[in-house]
N, C-alpha and C positions, 0 to 999 in steps of 0.2 A: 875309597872310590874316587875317580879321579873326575874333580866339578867339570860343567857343562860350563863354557866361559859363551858370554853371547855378547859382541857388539852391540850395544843400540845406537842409533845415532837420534836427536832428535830429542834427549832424555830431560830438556825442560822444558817440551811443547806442551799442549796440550793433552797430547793423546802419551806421549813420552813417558809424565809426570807418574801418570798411572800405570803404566806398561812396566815402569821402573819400581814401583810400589809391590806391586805382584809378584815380580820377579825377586824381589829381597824378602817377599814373603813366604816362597818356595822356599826359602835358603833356610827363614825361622823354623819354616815347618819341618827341617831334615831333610831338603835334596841339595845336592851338592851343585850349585848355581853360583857363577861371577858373574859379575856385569863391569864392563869396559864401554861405560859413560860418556859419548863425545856431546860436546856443546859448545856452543860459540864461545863462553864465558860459563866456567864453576862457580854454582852457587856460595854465597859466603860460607862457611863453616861447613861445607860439606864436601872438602878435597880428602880428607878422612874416614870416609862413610865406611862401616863396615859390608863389607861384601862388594863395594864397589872403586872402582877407579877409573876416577875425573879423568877425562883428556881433554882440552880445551880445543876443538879446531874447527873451521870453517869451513863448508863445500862450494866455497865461491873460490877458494885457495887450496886446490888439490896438494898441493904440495906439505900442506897441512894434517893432512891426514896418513901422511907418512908413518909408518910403525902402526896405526890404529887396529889393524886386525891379527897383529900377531899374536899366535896361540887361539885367536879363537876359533869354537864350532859354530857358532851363527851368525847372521848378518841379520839385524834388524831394522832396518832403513825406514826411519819416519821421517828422520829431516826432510823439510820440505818448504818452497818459498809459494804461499796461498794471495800472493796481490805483488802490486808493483808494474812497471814496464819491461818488455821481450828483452832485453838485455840482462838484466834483474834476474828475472826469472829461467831465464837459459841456463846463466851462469851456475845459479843454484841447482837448479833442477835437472837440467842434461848434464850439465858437464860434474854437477857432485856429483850425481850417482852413477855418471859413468867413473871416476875419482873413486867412489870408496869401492863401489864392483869392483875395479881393479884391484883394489888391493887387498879386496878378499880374497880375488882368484888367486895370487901372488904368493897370498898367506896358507893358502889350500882349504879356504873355508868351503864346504860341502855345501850351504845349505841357509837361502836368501830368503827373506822375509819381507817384501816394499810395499808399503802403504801408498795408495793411490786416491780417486778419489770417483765417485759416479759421473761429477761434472763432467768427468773427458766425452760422456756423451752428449752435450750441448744442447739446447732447448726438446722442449715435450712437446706435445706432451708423451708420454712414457707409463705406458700401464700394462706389470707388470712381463716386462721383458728378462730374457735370460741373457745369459753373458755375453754381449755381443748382438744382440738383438737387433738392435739397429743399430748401423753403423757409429763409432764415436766422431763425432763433431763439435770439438771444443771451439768455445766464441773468447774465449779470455788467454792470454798472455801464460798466466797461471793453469788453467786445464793442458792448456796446446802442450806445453813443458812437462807437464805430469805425463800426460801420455805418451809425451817421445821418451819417456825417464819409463814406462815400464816398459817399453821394448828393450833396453838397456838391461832393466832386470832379468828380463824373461829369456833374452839369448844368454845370459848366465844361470837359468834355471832355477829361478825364482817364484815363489808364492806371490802371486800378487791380490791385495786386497782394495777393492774398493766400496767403500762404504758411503753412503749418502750423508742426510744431515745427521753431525756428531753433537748430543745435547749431553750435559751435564755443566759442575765445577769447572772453571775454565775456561766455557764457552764466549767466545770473545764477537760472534758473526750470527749467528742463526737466532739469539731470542732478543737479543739489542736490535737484529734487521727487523726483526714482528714487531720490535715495537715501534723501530721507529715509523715502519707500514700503517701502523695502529694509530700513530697521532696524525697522520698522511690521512689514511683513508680508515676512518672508524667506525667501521660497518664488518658483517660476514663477507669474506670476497666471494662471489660468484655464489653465496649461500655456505661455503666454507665445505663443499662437499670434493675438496680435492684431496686426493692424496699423496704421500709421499714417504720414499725410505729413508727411515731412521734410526740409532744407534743411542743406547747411552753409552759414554764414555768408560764409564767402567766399566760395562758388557763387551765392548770393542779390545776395550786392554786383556779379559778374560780371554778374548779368542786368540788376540795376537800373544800372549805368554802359554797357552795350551801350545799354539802350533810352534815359537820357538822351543819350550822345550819336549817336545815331543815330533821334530821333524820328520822324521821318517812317515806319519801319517799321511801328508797330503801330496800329490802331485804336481811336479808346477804346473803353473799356471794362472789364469785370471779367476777371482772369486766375488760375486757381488759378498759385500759383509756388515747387510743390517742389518738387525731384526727381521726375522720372518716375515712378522703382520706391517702392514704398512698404517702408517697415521692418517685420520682427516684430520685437517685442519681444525676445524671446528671441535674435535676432541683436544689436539692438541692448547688453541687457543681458552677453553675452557680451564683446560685445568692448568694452564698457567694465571687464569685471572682467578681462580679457589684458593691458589697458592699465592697470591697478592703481588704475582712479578708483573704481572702486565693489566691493564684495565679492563672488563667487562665490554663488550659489546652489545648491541641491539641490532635487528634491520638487517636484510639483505641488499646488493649492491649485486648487477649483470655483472660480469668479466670487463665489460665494455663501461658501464659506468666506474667502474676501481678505475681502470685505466686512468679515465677521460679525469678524476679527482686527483691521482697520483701524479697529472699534471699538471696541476693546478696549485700543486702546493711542492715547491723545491726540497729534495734532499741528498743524501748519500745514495740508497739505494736501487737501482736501476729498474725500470721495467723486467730487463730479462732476470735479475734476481729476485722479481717481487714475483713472475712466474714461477720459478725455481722452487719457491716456498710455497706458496698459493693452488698451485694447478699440478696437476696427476705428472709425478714424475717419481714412481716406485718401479723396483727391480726383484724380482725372483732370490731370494736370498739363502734359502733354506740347505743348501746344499753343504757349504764349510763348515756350517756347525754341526752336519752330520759326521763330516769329515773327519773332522778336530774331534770328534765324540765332546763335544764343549753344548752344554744347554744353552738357549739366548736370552735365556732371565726373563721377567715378567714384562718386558718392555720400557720403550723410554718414559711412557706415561708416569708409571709408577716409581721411577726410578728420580722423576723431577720432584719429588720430597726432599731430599736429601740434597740435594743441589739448589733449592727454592735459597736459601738465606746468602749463598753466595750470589745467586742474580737479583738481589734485590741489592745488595750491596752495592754490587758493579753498575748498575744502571742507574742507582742514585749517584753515584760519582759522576756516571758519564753526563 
C-alpha cells in the first residue's frame, strides 16, 4: 500500500508535538503514514526517527523550504508566530505560509490543513457565535498575520481551523496568564461566570490527524475547533486549584473592580487578555468534529489530570 506522506510544519510546537505523536501512532497501529517534519532546528537524536524525516527550515526564509513538499499528500501548517512586532510576525505568518502553500501547490499537494486561531476575531464579548459571526477584528500583530495567513490558505483550498484557548502539556500562555491574573487580582472575576472555548491539546491533535489522514471528509474551509461545551471560568479555575496548579480563591470582584485592581498592581498581561480569558468569548464548535467523524473527548476539564504535573513544574520554574 503505498503510505500517506503528510508535511507538518510546526512539528516541535506545542500543538505539533502532539499532532506528530498521533500521526507515528497511525503508523504503529498498521497505516501506512510518513511524516516530513519541518522545524526551525531538529531535536537532538531525533534526525533518525522511525517513520519520520527531520527538515530543518524556517518560514521567515522561504527559500528554505525548498524541496519540503515533495512527494507529499498533505499539508499540515501549524507553524506559526503567537507574539512579537508586525514585522516579526508578517514575515512568519504571511509570507511563510504563503512560502510553504506555494510549494505545495508546486509539489501538487491536493490537500491543506492551517491552524489558525479564534483571536482573529478580536475582543468580546462573543457568546456563542458561528464561523464568521461577527466579523474578525484582530487587535494584536499576531491575530492581524494569522488571519491574512488563512486567506492564503483558503484561496488554496485549505481546511482551516480555529481553535480558542489550547490547554494541556506544553501550555506556555493561558494557565501561567490565570495565574499570573491570580496573584494580580485574587478574587472570582466578575463572579467567574464567563465563558469561554476551549481545547485540550490532545483532543485538538485527535482532530487535526483524523482530518489529515482522512482528507477527503471535510470541505475547505473555516472551522471553529474547540470543544463543543464551552468552560466558566470558575469551573475551569477550580479544578486547577484541586489539582494544585494554581491557588484557590474566595470573594467576588464586579468586571469594574478586576479592572480598577489589575491596575494597580503591574504585569505582563494586558487588560484585553485578561478579558480574553475572563469574559464570554465562546464560539459554535460542534460542526468539524461531526465532520471528521472525530469524538471531542470529555473536555478540557478532565483532560487537565494528565497535564496537572507538567504545570506545576513549569510555573515553579517560572
Amino acid at each position: 500500500m503505498k503510505p500517506m506522506r503528510v508535511l507538518l510544519t510546526g512539528a516541535t510546537g506545542f500543538v505539533g508535538r502532539a499532532v506528530l505523536r498521533l500521526l507515528l501512532r497511525e503508523r504503529a497501529d498498521g497505516r501506512a503514514v510518513e511524516v516530513r517534519a519541518v522545524a526551525r532546528s531538529v531535536p537532538a537524536g531525533r534526525r533518525e526517527s522511525a517513520g519520520v524525516e527531520w527538515m530543518p527550515a524556517d518560514l521567515s526564509d522561504p527559500a528554505s523550504l525548498d524541496g519540503a513538499a515533495s512527494g507529499a499528500d498533505v499539508l499540515v501548517h501549524l507553524a506559526c508566530r503567537v507574539d512579537g512586532g508586525v514585522p516579526e510576525c508578517e514575515r512568519t505568518n504571511i509570507g511563510g505560509t504563503r512560502a510553504v502553500v506555494e510549494e505545495a501547490r508546486r509539489a501538487g499537494v491536493r490537500h491543506i490543513l492551517h491552524l489558525s486561531t479564534a483571536a482573529v476575531y478580536g475582543p468580546g464579548p462573543h457568546r456563542g457565535i458561528p464561523v464568521d459571526g461577527v466579523p474578525p477584528a484582530p487587535v494584536s500583530a499576531a491575530s492581524r498575520s494569522r488571519l491574512a495567513a488563512e486567506r492564503i490558505a483558503l484561496d488554496a483550498g485549505a481546511v482551516v481551523l480555529r481553535p480558542g484557548l489550547v490547554l494541556g502539556t506544553g501550555d506556555r500562555w493561558v494557565v501561567p496568564a490565570l495565574g499570573e491574573l491570580l496573584r494580580r487580582v485574587p478574587f472570582r472575576w466578575d463572579g467567574g461566570r464567563g465563558r469561554v472555548s476551549a481545547v485540550a491539546v490532545e483532543d485538538l491533535a485527535r482532530l487535526v490527524t483524523a482530518l489529515a489522514t482522512a482528507p477527503d471528509t471535510v470541505p475547505s474551509g473555516v472551522f471553529h475547533a474547540s470543544h463543543p461545551t464551552p468552560v466558566h471560568n470558575r469551573d475551569l479555575m477550580t479544578r486547577l486549584a484541586e489539582l494544585d496548579v494554581l491557588s484557590p480563591v474566595t470573594g467576588d470582584l464586579t468586571w469594574e473592580q478586576c479592572l480598577a485592581r489589575l491596575r494597580e498592581v503591574p504585569g505582563r498581561i494586558s487588560e484585553r487578555q485578561f478579558a480574553l480569558l475572563a469574559r464570554d468569548h465562546w464560539y459554535e464548535s460542534e460542526e468539524i468534529w461531526r465532520l471528521a467523524g472525530c469524538a471531542p473527548g470529555p473536555g478540557p476539564l478532565d483532560r487537565l489530570t494528565e497535564a496537572a504535573p507538567w504545570y506545576r513544574a513549569h510555573l515553579a520554574a517560572g
